[in-house]
LUMGUDO-330265 format. One record per residue (C-alpha): residue in one letter; z, x, y. Coordinates in Angstrom, 1 decimal, padded with zeros to 4 digits, always signed. Example, Ala and Ser with C-alpha at 12.3 -4.5 7.8 and 13.67 -1.06 7.14 Angstrom:
BEGIN
MARLUM   code        Z        X        Y
MARLUM      a   +007.8   +012.3   -004.5
MARLUM      s   +007.1   +013.7   -001.1
END
This chain:
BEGIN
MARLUM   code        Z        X        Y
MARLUM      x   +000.0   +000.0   +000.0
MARLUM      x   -001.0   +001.2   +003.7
MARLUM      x   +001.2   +001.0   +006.5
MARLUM      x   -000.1   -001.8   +007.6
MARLUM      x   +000.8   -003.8   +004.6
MARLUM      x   +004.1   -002.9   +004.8
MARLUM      x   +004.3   -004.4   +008.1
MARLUM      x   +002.5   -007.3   +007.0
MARLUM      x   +004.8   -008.1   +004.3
MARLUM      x   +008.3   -007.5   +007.1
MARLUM      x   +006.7   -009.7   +009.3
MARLUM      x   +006.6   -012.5   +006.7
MARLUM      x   +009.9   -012.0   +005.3
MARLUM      x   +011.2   -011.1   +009.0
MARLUM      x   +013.8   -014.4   +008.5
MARLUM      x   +014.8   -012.1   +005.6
MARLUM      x   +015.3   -009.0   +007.0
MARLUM      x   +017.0   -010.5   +010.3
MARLUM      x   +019.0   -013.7   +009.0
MARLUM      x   +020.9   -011.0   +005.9
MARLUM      x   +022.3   -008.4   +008.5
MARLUM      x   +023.0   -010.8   +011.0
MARLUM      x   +024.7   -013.2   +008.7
MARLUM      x   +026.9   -010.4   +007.2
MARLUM      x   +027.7   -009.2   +010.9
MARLUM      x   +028.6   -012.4   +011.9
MARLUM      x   +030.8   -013.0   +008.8
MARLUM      x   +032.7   -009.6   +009.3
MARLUM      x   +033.5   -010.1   +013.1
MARLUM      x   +034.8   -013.9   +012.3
MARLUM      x   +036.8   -011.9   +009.5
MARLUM      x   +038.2   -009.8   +012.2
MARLUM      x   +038.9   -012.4   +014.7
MARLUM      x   +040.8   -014.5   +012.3
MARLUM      x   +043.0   -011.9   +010.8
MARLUM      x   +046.2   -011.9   +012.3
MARLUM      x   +047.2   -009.7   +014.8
MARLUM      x   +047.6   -005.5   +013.4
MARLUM      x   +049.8   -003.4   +015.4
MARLUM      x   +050.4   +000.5   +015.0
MARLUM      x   +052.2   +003.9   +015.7
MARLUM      x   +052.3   +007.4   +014.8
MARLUM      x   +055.1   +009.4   +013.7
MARLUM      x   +055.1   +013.1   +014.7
MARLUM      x   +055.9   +015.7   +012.1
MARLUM      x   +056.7   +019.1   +013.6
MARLUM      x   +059.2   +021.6   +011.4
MARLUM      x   +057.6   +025.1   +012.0
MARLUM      x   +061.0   +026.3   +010.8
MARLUM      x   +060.2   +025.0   +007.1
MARLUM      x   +057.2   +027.2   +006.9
MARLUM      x   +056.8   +030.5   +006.9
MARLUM      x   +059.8   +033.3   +007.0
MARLUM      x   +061.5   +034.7   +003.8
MARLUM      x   +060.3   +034.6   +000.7
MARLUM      x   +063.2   +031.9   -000.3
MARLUM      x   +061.3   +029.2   +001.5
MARLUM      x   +059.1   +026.7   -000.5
MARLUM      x   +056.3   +027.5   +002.0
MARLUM      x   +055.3   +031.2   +002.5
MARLUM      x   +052.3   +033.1   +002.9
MARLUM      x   +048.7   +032.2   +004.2
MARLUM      x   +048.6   +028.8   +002.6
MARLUM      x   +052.3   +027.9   +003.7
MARLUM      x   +051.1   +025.5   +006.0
MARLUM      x   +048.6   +023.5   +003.9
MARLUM      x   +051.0   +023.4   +001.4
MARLUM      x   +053.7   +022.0   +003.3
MARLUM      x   +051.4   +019.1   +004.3
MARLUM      x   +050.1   +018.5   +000.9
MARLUM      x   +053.4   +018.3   -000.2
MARLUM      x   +054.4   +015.8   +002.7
MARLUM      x   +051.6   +013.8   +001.9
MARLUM      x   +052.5   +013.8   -002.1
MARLUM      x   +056.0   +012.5   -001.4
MARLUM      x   +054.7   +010.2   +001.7
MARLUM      x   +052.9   +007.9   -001.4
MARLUM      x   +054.9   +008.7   -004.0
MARLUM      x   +056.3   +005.7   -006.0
MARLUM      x   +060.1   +006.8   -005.4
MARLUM      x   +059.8   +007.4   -002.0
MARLUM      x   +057.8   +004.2   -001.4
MARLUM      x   +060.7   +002.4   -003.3
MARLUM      x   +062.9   +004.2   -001.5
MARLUM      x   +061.5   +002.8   +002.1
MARLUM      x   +060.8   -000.2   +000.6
MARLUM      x   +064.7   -001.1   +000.1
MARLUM      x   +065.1   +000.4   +003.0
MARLUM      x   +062.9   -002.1   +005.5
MARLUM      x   +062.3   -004.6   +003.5
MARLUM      x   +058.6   -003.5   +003.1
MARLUM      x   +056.5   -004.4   -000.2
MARLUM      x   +055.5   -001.5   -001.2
MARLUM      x   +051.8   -002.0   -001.8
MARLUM      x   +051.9   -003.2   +001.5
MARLUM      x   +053.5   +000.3   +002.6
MARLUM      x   +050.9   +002.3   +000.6
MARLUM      x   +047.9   +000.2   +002.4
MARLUM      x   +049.1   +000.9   +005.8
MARLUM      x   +050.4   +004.9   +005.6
MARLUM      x   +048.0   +007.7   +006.6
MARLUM      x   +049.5   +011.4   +006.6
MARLUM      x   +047.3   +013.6   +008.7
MARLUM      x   +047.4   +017.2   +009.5
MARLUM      x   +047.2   +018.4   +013.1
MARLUM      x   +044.4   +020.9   +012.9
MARLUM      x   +045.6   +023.9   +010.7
MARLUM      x   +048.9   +023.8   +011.6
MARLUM      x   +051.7   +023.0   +010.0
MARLUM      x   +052.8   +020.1   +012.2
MARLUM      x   +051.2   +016.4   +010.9
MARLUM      x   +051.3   +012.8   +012.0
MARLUM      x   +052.0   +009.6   +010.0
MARLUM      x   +050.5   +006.1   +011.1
MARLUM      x   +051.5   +003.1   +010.1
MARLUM      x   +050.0   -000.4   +010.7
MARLUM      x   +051.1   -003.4   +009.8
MARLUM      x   +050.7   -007.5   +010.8
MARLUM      x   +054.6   -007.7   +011.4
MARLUM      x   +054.7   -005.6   +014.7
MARLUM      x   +058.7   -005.1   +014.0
MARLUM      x   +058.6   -003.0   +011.0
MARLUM      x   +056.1   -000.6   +012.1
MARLUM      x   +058.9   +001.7   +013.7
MARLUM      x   +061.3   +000.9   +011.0
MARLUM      x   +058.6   +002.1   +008.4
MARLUM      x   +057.7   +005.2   +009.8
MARLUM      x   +061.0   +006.1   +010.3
MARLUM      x   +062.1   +005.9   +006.6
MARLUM      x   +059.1   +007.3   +005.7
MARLUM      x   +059.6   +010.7   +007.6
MARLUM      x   +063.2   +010.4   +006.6
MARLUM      x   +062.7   +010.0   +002.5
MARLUM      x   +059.8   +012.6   +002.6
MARLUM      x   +061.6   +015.4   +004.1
MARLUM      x   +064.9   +014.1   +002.0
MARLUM      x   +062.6   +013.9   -001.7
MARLUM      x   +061.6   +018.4   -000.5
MARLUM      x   +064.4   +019.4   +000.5
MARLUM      x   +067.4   +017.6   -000.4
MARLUM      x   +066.5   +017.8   -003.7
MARLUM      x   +066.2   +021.8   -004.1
MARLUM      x   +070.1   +021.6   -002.8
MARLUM      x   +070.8   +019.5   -005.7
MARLUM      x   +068.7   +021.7   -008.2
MARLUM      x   +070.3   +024.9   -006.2
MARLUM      x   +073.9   +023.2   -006.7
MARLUM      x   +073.4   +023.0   -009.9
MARLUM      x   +071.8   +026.1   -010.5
MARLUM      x   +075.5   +027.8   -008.7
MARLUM      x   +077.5   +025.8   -011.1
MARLUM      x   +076.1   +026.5   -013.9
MARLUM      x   +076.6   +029.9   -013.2
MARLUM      x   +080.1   +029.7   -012.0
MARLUM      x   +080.6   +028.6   -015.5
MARLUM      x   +079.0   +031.1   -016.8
MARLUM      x   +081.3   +033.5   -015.2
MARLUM      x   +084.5   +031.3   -015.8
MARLUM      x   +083.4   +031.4   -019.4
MARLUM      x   +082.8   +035.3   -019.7
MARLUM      x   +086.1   +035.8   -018.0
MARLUM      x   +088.0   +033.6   -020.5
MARLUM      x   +086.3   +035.4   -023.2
MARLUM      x   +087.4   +039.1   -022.4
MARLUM      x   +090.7   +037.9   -021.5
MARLUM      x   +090.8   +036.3   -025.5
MARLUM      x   +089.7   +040.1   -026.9
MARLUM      x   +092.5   +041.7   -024.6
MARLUM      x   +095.1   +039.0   -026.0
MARLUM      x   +094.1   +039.5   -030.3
MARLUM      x   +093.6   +043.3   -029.5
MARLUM      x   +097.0   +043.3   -027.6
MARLUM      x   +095.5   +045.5   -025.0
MARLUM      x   +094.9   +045.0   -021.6
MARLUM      x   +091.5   +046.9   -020.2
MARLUM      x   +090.7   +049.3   -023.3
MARLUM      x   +087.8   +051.1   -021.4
MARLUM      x   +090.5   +052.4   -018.1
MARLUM      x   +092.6   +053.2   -021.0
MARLUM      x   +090.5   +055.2   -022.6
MARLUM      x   +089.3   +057.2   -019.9
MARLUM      x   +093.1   +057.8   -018.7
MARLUM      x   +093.9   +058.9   -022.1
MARLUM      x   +091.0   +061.6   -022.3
MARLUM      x   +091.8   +062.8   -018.4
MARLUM      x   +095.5   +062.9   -019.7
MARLUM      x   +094.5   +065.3   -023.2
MARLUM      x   +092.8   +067.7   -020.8
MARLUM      x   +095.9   +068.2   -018.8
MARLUM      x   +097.8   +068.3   -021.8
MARLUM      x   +095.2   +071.1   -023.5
MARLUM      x   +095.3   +072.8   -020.1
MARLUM      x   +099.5   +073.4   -020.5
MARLUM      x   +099.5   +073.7   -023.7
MARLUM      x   +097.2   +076.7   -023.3
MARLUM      x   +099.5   +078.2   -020.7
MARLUM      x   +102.8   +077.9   -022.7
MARLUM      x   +101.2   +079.7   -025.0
MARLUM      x   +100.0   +082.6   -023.2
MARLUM      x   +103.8   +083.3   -021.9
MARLUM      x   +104.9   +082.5   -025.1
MARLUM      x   +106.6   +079.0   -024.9
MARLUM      x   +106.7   +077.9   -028.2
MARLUM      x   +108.6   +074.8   -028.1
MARLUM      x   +106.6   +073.9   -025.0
MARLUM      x   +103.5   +074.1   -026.8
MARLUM      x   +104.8   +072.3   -029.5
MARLUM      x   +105.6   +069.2   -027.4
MARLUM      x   +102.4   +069.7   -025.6
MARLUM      x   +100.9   +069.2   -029.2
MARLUM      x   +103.0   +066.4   -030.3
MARLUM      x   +101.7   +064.4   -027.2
MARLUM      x   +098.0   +065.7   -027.8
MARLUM      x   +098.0   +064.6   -031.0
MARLUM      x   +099.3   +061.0   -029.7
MARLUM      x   +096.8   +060.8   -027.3
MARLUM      x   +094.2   +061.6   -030.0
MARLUM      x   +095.8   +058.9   -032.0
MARLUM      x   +095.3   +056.2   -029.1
MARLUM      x   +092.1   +057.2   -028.7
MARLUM      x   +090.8   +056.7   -032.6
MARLUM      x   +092.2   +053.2   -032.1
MARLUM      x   +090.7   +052.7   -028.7
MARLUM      x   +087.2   +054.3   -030.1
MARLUM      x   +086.2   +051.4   -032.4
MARLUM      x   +086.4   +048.8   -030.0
MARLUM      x   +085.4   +049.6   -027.0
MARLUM      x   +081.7   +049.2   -027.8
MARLUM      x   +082.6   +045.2   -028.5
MARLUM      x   +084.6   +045.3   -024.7
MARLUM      x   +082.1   +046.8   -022.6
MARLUM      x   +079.8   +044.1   -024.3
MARLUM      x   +082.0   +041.1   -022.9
MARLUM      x   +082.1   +043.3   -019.4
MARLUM      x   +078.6   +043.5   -019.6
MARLUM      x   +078.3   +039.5   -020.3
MARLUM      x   +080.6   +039.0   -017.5
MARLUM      x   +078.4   +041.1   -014.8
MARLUM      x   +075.2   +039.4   -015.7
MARLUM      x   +076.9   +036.6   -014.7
MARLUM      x   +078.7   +037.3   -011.5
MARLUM      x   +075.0   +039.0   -010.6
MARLUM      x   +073.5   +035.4   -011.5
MARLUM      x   +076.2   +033.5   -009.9
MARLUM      x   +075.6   +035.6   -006.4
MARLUM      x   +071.8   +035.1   -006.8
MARLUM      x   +072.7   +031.4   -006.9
MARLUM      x   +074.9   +030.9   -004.3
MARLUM      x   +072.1   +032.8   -001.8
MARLUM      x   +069.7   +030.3   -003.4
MARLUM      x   +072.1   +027.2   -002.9
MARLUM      x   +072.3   +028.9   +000.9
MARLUM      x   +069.0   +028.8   +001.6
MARLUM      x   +068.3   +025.7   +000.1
MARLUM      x   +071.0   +024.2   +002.8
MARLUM      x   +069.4   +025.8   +005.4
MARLUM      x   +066.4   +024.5   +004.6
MARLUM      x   +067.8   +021.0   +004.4
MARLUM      x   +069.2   +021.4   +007.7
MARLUM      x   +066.1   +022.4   +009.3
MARLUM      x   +064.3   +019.3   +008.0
MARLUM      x   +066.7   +017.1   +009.4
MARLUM      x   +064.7   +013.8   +010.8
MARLUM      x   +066.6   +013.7   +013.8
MARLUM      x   +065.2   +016.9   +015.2
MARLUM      x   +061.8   +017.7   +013.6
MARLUM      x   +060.6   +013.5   +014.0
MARLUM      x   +059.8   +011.7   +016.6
MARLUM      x   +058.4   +008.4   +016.5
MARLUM      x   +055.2   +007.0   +019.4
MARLUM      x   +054.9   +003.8   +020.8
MARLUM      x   +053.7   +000.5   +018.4
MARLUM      x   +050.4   -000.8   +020.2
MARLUM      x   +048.6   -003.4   +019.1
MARLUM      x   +044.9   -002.5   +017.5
MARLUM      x   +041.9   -003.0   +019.1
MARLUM      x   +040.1   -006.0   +018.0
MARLUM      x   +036.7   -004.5   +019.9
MARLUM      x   +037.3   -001.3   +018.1
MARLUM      x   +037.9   -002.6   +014.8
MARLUM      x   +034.9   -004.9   +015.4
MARLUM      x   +033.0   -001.3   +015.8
MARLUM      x   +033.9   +000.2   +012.6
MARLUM      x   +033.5   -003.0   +010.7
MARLUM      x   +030.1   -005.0   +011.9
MARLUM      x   +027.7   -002.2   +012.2
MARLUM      x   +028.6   -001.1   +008.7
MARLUM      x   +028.2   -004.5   +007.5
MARLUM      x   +024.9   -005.3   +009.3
MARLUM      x   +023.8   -001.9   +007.5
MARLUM      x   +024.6   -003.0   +003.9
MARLUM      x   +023.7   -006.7   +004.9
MARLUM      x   +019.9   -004.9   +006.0
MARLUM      x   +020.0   -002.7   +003.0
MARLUM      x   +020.2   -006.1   +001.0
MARLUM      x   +017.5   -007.6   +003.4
MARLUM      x   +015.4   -004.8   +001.9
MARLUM      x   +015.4   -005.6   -001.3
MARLUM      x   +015.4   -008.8   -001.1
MARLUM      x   +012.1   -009.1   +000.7
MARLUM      x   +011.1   -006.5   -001.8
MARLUM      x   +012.0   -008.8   -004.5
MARLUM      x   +010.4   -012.2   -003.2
MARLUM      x   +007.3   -010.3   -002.4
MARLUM      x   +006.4   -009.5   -005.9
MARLUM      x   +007.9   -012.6   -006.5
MARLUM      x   +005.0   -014.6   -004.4
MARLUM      x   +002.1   -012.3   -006.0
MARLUM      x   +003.1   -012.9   -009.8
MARLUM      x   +000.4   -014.7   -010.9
MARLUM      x   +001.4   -018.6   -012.1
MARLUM      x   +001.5   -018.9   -016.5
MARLUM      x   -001.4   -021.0   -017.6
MARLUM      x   -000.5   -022.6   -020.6
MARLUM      x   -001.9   -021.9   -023.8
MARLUM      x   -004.7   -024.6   -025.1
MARLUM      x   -004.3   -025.1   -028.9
END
């Protein structure tokens, strides 16, 4: 077919290709006039102090700040904190997940929430809670994990403590391994006099010297044997006083983080204005007069070779 056909054929169907966008246009803007009244505001984000710094933070390095978002935006939606905001306002929560949109400002690590609803007096409500159970589902919950995490290990210590103190008790001796080192820095003195009674000729000196050598040899066979168990329980014991500290700088962090995501000073909540019919009419009717010509298309398309099928002559027997 030539251009000019194609013309042809839109300027018979033209009722077609006007009437379907128009119609769908028309439809879409009564749509909008008769919904009810939406209303909207946008929640500010800004908590450079979470991102960034030590390497304790959850959000370090080149990507911090992308991650922080995508985080926020994870919990924004997620079914507990949506439950969470829905008790809280009264909100279904369908209704809370149709109306939330996270957005990050540029690359930074700052982001806004908007919220839009029919019921202009939960918009502020909503957005509130929403900032509110985010920040509390990231951070709130690494204090409870690093909480945890300390008293666990505080048990840990409490238990290795208990166990060394049961070894001193059956062994009836109280810190074998200070003993034992007294004991050998005690034979060497002894060793030392007992060398120098016998170069002036103090017998019975050196013969005491050697009674109390020999004692001290004595305590140290007894000592030898089970020391290697004790310095095992001391080991235990370390480990986890080191694991306990490394937990309690975690736990303080963790705080620290929870106090920098505090609502009250990293949120701030805009103005709820009503939304723009006009606007609304602008990103609704010229899609839908689009699609509606799209349709017009095919339609003429389809009544044209409709019109040029050729009619079924019935068969003569």
């Amino acid at each position: 077919m030539e251009i000019v056909d194609y013309l042809r054929v839109a300027r018979r169907r033209l009722w077609v290709l006007l009437g379907v966008p128009l119609l769908a246009a028309l439809a879409v803007g009564a749509f909008v006039f008769l919904s009810p009244q939406r209303y909207t505001a946008t929640s500010y984000v800004a908590a450079p102090a979470l991102v960034g710094g030590s390497a304790a933070q959850q959000f370090t390095g080149t990507q911090g700040a992308n991650q922080f978002v995508a985080a926020f935006k994870a919990a924004a939606t997620s079914p507990r904190v949506l439950d969470e905001v829905a008790a809280d306002t009264g909100v279904a929560t369908g209704t809370l997940r149709d109306g939330l949109a996270v957005t990050q400002v540029g690359a930074s690590s700052q982001l806004t929430v908007a919220y839009t609803s029919t019921k202009r007096s939960t918009v502020e409500p909503v957005l509130a809670a929403t900032a509110k159970r985010a920040l509390d589902f990231l951070f709130s919950s690494q204090v409870n994990i690093a909480t945890e995490q300390a008293r666990a290990a505080s048990a840990d210590v409490t238990e290795a403590t208990k166990a060394i103190a049961d070894w001193e008790k059956a062994n009836k001796v109280s810190q074998p391994d200070k003993l034992y080192q007294a004991t050998l820095t005690e034979m060497a003195s002894l060793k030392q006099q007992k060398l120098s009674m016998e170069a002036v000729g103090n017998t019975r000196g050196a013969t005491a010297a050697k009674s109390a050598i020999d004692a001290a040899q004595k305590r140290l066979d007894e000592l030898g044997p089970k020391l290697p168990d004790y310095q095992a329980l001391l080991a235990q014991r370390d480990a986890a006083t080191s694991a306990l500290s490394q937990a309690r700088q975690g736990l303080q962090g963790a705080r620290a983080q929870a106090q920098a995501a505090d609502p009250a000073q990293v949120t701030s909540v805009g103005e709820v204005n009503q939304v723009s019919r006009v606007r609304a009419l602008a990103m609704s009717v010229l899609p839908a007069a689009g699609a509606g010509l799209l349709l017009a298309v095919l339609l003429a398309v389809v009544l044209e070779f409709a019109s040029r099928r050729p009619p079924l002559v019935p068969a003569h027997t």
